[in-house]
N, C-alpha and C positions, 0 to 999 in steps of 0.2 A: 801226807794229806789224807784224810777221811775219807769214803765215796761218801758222797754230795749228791742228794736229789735235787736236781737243779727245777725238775717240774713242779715239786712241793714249796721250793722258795718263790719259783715266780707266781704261785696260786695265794702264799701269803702273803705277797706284796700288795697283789691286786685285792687282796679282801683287805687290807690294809690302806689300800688309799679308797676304797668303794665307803670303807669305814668311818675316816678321817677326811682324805682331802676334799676340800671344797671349795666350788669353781670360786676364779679370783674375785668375781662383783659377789657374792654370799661370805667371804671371808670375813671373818670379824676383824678389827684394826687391831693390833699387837699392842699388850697394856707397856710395852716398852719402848723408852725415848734410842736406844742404839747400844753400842758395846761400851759402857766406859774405860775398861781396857781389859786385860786377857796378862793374867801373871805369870811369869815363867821364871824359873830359877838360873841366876848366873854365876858361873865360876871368878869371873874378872870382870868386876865393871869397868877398868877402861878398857878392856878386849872390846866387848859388848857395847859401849858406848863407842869405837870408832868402828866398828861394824857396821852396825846400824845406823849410825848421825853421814859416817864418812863413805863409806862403802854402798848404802842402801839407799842412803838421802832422805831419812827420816828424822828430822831435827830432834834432838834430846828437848824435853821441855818443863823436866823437875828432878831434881834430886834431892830427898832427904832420908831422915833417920826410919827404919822400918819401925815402927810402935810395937811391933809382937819381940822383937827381937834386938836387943841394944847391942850396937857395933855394925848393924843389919842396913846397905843401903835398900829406900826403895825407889826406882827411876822409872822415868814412861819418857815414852816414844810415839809423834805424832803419826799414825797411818793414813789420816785425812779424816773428814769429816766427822770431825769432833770424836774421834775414835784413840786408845790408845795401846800400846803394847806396852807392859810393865815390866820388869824387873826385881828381884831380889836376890840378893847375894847374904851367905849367914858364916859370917867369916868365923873359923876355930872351931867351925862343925866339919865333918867329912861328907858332906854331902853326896860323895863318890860320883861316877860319870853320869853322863844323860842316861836314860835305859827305856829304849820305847818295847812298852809291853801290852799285851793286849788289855784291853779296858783301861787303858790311859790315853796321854794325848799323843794322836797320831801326826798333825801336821796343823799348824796355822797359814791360813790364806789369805794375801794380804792383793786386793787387786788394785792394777798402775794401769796406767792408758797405756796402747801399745807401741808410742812412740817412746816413750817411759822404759814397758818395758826391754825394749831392741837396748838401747843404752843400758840398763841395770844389767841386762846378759853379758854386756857387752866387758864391762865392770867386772862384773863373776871370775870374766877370762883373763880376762887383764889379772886381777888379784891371786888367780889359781884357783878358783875354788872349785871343786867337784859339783854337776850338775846333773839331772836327767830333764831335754826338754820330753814334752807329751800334749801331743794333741795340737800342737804350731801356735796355744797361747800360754801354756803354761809351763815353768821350769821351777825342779825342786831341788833342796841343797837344804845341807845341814851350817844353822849359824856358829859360832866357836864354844856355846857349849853343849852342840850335840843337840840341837832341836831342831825335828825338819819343819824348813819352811817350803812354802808355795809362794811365788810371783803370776799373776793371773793376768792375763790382759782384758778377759772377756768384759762384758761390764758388768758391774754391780747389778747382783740380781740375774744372772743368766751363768749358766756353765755350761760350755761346749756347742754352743746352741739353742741350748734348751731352757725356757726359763723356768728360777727356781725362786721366784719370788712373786 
């Protein structure tokens, strides 16, 4: 690791929000209705679909042909409100393993109530799967093709305490 001026980041974060953030009632509304869904590459759709539908409790709620790619499924996954997680799979290509690198996707976060989340933990263990929790609402784990996810219990709009919305 580099030495880090740690005092030079936090004086540009704070000119950074002095800059940008603006209290909640001054906020302009977001020209955006929500996420329509967030694409991620799959090795095995049915791995992937009982992952997620069976394991996660995320109902599967389309599957067809990808349009960019013939042979290509593309599937989405209800995360709630009107939100979706997709899928594609590009079969006869090597798409080789997941590879988290810097300036790519770090982790999707997907937030459950926390009686929600106790059960989906609970699940994890039951199934085997490797976890780190952090912070007593959050737990992260890789789905079977190598994408980390997050399980959040906070609510929508807050993390850790702090709100970020």
């Amino acid at each position: 690791m580099t030495d880090i001026d740690l005092t030079a980041i936090d004086s540009e974060r704070e000119r950074l929000r002095e800059a940008y953030l603006l209290p909640t009632g001054r906020r302009p509304a977001s020209s955006a209705r929500g996420l329509h869904h967030f694409a991620v590459i799959a090795r095995d759709v049915e791995e992937t679909i009982r992952f997620y539908q069976e394991l996660l409790e995320f109902p599967l709620t389309e599957i067809f042909e990808n349009r960019d790619y013939q042979g290509s499924n593309h599937f989405f996954f209800d995360i709630g409100h009107g939100n979706l997680l997709a899928f594609f799979d590009f079969p006869g290509l090597d798409v080789g393993e997941y590879a988290e690198v810097m300036g790519g996707l770090h982790h999707i976060a997907i937030s459950v109530e926390p009686a929600q989340w106790e059960r989906l933990v609970d699940k994890l263990d039951a199934a085997g799967v490797e976890y780190l929790r952090e912070s007593g609402t959050s737990v992260y784990f890789r789905d079977p093709n190598g994408a980390r996810l997050e399980l959040i219990a906070d609510p929508l709009g807050e993390m850790y305490g702090t709100k970020v919305q």
